[in-house]
N, CA, C and O of each residue as an XYZ file, in Angstrom:
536
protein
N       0.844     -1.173      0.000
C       0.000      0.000      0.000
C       0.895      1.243      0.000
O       1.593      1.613      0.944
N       0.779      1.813     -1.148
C       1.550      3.355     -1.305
C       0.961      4.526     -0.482
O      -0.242      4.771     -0.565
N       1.828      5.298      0.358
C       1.186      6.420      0.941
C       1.475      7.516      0.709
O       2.676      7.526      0.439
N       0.777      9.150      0.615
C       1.339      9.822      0.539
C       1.029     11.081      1.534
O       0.029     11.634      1.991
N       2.393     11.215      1.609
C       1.903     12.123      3.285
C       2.477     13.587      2.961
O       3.566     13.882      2.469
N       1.350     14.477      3.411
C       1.140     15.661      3.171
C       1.772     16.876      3.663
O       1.046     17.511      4.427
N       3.230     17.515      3.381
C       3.435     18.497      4.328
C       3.571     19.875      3.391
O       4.454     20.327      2.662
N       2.362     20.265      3.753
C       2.392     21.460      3.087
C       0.956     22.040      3.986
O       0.477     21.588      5.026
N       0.535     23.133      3.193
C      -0.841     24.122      4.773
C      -2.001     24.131      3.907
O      -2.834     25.017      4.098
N      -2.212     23.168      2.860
C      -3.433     23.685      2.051
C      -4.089     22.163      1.923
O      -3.450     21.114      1.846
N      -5.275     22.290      1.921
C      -6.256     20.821      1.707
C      -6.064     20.405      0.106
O      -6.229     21.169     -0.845
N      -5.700     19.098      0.049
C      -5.997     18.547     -1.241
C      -7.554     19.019     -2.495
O      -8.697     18.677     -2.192
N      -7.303     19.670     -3.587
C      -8.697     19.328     -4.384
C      -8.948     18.037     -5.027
O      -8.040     17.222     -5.191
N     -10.140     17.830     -5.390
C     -10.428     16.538     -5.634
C      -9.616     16.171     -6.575
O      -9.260     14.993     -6.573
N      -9.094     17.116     -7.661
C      -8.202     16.975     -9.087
C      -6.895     15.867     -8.660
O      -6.347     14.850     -9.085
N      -6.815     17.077     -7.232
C      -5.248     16.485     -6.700
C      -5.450     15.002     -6.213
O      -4.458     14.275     -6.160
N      -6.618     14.545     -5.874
C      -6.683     13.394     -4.881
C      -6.941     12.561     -5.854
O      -6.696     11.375     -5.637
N      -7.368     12.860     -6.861
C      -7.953     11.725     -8.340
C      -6.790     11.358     -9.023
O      -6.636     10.298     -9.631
N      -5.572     12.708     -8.848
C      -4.034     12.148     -9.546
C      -3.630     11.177     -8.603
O      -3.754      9.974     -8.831
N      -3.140     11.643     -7.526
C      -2.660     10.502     -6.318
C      -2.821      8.926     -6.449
O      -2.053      7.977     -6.284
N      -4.182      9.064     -6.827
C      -4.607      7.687     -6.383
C      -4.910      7.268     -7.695
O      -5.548      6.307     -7.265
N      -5.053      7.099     -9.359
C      -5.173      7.019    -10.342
C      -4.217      6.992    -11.049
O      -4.286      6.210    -11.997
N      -2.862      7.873    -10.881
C      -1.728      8.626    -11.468
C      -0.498      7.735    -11.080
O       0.212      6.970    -11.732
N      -0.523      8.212     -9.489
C       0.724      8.003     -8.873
C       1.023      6.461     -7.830
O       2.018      5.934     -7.332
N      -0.607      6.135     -7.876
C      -0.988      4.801     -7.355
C      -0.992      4.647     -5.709
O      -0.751      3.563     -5.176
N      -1.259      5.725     -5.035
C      -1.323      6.024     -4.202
C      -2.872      5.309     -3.346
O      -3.969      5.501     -3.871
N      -2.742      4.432     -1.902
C      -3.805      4.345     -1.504
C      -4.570      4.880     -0.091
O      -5.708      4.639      0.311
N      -3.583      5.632      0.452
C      -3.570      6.178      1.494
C      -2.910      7.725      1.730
O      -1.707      7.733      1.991
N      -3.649      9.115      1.653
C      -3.646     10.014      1.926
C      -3.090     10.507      3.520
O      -3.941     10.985      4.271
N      -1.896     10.402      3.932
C      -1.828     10.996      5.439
C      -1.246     12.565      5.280
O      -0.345     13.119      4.650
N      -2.365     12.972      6.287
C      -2.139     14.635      6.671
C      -0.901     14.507      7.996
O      -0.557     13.480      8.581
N      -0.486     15.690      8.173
C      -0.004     16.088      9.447
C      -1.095     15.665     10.401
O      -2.233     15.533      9.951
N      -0.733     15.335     12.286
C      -1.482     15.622     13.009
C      -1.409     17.170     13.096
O      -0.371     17.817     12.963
N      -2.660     17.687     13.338
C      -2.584     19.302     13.945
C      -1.855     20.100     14.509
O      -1.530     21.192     14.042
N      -1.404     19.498     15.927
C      -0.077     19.606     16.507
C       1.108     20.527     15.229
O       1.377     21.711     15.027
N       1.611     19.006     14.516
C       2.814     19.121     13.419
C       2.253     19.803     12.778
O       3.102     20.677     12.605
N       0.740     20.351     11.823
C       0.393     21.027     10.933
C       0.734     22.860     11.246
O       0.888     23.882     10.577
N       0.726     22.500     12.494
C       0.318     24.030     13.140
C       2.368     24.399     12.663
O       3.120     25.124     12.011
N       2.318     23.500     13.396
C       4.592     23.922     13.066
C       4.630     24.125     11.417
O       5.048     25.249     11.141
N       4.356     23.458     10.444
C       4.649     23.368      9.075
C       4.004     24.689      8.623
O       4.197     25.266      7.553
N       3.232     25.046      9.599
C       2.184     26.213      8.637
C       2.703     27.646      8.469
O       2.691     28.574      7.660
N       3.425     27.126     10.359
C       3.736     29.117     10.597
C       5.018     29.120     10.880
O       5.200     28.942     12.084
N       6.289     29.290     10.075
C       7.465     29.326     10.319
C       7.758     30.705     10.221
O       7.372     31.443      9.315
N       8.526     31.054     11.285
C       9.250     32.503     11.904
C       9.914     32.688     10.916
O      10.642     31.758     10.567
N       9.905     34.023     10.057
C      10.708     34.744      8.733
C      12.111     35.097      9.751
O      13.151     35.328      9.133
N      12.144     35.124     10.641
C      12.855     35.554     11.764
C      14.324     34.689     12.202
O      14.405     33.471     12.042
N      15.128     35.281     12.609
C      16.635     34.214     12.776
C      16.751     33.091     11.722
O      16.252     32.937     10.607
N      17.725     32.248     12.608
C      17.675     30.655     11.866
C      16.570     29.934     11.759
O      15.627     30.439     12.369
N      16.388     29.170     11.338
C      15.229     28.579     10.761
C      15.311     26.960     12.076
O      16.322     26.264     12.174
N      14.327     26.775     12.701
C      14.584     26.299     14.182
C      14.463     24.538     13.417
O      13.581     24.026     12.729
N      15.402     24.162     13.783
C      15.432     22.234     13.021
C      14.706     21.794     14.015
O      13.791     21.036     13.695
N      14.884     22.132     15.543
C      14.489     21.849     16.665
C      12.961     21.428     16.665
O      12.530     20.433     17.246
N      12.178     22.357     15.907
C      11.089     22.258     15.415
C      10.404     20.917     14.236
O       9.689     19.933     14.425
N      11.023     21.479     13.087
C      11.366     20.254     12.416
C      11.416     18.825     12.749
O      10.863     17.806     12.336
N      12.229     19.106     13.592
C      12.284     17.535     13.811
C      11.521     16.469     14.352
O      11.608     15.249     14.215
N      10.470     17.467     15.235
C       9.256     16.669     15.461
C       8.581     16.057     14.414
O       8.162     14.903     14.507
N       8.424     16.856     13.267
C       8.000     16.232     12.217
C       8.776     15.044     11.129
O       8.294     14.128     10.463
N      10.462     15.637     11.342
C      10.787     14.538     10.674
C      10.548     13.403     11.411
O      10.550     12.357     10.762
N      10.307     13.313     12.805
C      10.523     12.359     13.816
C       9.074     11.160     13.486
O       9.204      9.937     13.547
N       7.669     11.930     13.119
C       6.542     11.649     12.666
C       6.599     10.786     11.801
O       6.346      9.603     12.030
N       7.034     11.368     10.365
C       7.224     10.877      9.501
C       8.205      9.736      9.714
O       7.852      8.678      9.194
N       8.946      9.729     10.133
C      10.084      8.568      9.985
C       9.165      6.904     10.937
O       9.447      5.708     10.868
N       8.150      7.584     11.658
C       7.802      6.836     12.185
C       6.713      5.831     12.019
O       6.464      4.764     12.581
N       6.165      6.490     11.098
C       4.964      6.195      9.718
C       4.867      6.524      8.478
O       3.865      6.930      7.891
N       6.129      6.315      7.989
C       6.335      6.329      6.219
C       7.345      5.238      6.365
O       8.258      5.127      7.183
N       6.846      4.190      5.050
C       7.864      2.807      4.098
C       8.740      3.674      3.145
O       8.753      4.840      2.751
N       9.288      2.816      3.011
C      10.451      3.365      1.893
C       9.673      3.476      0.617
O       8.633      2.817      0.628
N       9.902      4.095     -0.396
C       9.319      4.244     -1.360
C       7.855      5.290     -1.425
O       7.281      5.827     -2.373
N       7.630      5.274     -0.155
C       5.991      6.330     -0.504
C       6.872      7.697     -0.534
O       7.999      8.071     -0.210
N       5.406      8.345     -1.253
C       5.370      9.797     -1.702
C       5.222     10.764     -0.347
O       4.654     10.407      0.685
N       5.646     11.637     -0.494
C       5.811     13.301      0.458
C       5.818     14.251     -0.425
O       6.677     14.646     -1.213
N       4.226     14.728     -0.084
C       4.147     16.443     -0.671
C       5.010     17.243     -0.070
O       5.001     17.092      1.152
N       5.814     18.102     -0.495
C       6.476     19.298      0.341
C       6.296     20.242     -0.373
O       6.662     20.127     -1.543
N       5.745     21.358      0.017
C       5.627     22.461     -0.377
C       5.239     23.652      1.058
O       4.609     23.472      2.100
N       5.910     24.796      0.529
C       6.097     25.679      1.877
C       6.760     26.628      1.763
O       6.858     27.249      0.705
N       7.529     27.023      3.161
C       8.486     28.598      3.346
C       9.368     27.424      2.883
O       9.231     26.234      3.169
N      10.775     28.301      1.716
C      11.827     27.796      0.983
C      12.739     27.476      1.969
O      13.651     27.614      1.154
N      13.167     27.256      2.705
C      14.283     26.905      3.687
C      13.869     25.444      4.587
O      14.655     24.501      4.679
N      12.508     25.457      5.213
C      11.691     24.001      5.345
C      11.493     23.237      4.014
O      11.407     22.029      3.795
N      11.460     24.055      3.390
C      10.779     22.606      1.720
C      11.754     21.656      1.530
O      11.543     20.444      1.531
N      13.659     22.610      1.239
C      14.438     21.919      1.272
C      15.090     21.625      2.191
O      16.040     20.845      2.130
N      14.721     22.160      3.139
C      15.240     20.518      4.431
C      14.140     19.659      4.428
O      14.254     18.824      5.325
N      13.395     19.569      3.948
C      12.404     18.224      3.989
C      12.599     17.534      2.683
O      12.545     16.315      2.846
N      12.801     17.872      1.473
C      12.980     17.198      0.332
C      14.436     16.280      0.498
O      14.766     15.198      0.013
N      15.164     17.275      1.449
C      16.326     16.757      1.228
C      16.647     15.219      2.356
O      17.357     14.250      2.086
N      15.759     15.502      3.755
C      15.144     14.595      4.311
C      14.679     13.443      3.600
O      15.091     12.306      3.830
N      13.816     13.737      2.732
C      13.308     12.806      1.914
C      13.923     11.925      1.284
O      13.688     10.734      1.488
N      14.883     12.366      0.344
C      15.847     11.950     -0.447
C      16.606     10.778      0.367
O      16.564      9.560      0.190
N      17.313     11.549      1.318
C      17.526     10.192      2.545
C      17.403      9.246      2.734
O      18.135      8.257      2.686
N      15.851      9.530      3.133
C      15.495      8.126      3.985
C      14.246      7.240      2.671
O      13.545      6.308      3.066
N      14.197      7.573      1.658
C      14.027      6.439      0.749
C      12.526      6.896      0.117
O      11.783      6.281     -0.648
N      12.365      8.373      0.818
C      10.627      8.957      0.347
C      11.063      9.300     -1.479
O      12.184      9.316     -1.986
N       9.786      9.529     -2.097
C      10.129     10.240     -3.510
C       9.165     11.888     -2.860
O       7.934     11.884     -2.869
N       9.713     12.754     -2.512
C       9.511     14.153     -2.531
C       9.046     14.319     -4.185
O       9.628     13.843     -5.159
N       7.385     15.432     -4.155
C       7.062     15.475     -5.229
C       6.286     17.179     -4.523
O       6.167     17.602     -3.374
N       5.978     17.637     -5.618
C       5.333     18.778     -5.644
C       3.671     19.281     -6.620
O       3.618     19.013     -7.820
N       3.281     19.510     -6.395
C       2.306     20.357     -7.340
C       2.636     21.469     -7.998
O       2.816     22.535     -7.411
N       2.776     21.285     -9.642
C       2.493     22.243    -10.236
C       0.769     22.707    -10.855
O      -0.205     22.023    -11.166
N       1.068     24.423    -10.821
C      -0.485     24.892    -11.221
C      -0.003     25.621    -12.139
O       1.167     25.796    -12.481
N      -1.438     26.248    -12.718
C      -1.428     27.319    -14.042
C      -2.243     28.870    -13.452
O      -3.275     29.154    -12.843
N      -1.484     29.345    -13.843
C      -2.120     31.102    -13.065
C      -2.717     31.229    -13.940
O      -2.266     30.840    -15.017
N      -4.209     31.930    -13.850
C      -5.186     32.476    -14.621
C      -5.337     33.809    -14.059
O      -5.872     33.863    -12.951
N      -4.902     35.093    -14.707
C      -4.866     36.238    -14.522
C      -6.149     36.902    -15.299
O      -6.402     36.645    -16.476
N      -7.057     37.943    -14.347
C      -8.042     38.686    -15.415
C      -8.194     39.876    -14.459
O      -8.471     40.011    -13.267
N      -7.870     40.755    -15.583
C      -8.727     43.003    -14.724
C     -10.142     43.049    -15.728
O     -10.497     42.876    -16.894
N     -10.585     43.360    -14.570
C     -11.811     44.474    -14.823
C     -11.745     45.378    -14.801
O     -10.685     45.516    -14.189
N     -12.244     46.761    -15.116
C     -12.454     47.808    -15.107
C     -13.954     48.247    -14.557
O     -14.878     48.061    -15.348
N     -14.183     48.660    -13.615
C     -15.032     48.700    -12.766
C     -16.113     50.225    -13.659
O     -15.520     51.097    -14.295
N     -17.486     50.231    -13.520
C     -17.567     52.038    -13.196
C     -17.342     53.012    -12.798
O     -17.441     54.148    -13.260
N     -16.855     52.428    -11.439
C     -16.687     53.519    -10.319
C     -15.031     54.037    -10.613
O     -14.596     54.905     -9.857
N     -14.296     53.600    -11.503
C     -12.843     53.749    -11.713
C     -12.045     52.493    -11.066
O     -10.837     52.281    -11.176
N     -13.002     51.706    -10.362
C     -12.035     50.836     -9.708
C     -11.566     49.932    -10.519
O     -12.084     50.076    -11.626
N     -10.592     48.793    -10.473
C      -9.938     47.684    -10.934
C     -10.670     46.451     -9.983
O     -11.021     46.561     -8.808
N     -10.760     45.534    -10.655
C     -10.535     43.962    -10.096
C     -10.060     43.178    -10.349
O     -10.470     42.561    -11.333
N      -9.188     42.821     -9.810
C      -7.991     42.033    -10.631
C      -8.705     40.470     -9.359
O      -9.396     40.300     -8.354
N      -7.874     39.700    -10.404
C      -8.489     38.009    -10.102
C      -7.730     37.135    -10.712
O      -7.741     36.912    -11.923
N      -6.819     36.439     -9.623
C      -5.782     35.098     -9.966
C      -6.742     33.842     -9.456
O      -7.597     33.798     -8.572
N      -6.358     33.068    -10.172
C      -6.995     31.793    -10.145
C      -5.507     30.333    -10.518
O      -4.703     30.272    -11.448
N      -5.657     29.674     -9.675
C      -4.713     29.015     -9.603
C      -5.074     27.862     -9.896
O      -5.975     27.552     -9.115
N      -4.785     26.766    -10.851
C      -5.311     25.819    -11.188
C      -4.022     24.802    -11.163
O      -2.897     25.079    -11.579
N      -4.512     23.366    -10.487
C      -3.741     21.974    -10.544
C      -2.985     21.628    -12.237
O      -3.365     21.892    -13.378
N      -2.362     21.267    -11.953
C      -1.607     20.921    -13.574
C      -1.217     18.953    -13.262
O      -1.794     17.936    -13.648
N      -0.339     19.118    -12.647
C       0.159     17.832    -11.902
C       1.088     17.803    -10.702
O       1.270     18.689     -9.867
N       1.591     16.696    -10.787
C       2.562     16.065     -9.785
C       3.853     16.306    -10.171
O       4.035     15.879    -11.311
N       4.838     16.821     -9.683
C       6.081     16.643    -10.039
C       7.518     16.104     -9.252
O       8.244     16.842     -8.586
N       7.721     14.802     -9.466
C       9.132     14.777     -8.644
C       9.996     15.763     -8.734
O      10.355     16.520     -9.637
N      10.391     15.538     -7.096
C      11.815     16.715     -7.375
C      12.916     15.801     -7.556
O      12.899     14.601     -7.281
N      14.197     16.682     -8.202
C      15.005     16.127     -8.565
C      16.108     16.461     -8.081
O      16.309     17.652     -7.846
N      17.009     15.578     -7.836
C      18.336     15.680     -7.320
C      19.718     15.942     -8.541
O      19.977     15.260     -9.532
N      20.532     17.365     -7.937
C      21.323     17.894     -9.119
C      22.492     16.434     -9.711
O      23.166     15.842     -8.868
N      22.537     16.166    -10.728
C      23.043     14.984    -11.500
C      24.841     15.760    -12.184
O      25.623     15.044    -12.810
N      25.001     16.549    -12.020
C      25.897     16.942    -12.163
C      27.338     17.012    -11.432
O      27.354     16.871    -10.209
N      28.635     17.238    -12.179
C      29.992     17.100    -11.283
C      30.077     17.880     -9.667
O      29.652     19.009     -9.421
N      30.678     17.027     -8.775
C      30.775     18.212     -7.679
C      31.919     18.801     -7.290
O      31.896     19.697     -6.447
């Protein structure tokens, strides 16, 4: 049974949950507990970036993920790649969502503008590890 466990702050759409499990062969969806969701959600722009924190979650994960299942990561850039890179590690395939921006202005009567992004699912994407000399 393939799992894929969720660390990122936004609920799956159905698009996303129909790839998972159709696509990527996925049969089991795990979220963060709340607890860990609440840490992944709100990271301090502030000092170093606390591992201390982190690690509860890598601690989670390590404790209920097989080798081979999937990990969404997506987030503040300094957690994504310490978790992808986590990933890489310990035997997860780190993957991401790509979307398509749908941009539109109005021009109002009153002089105003309305501008309106719309963000739409595209797919799944592994991340990839640099293949090049070091």
């Amino acid at each position: 049974m393939k799992k894929l466990f969720l660390i990122f702050s936004h609920k799956l759409t159905d698009e996303q949950i129909y790839e998972a499990e159709n696509d990527l062969g996925v049969n089991n969806i795990v979220c963060l507990p709340e607890n860990l969701q609440k840490l992944w959600s709100i990271v301090s722009p502030e000092g170093e970036l606390s591992l201390e924190r982190l690690k509860m979650i890598t601690d989670w994960i390590k404790e209920n993920a097989d080798e081979n299942d999937l990990i969404l990561i997506q987030g503040e850039y300094g957690s994504t790649y310490y978790f992808v890179d986590f990933a890489f590690n310990i035997g997860l395939t780190p993957i991401y969502s790509t979307s398509k921006r749908v941009y539109s202005e109005k021009a109002n009567g009153d002089g105003s503008v309305k501008r309106e992004h719309i963000f739409k699912h595209v797919n799944f994407r592994k991340y990839k590890r640099y293949q090049g000399r070091k």
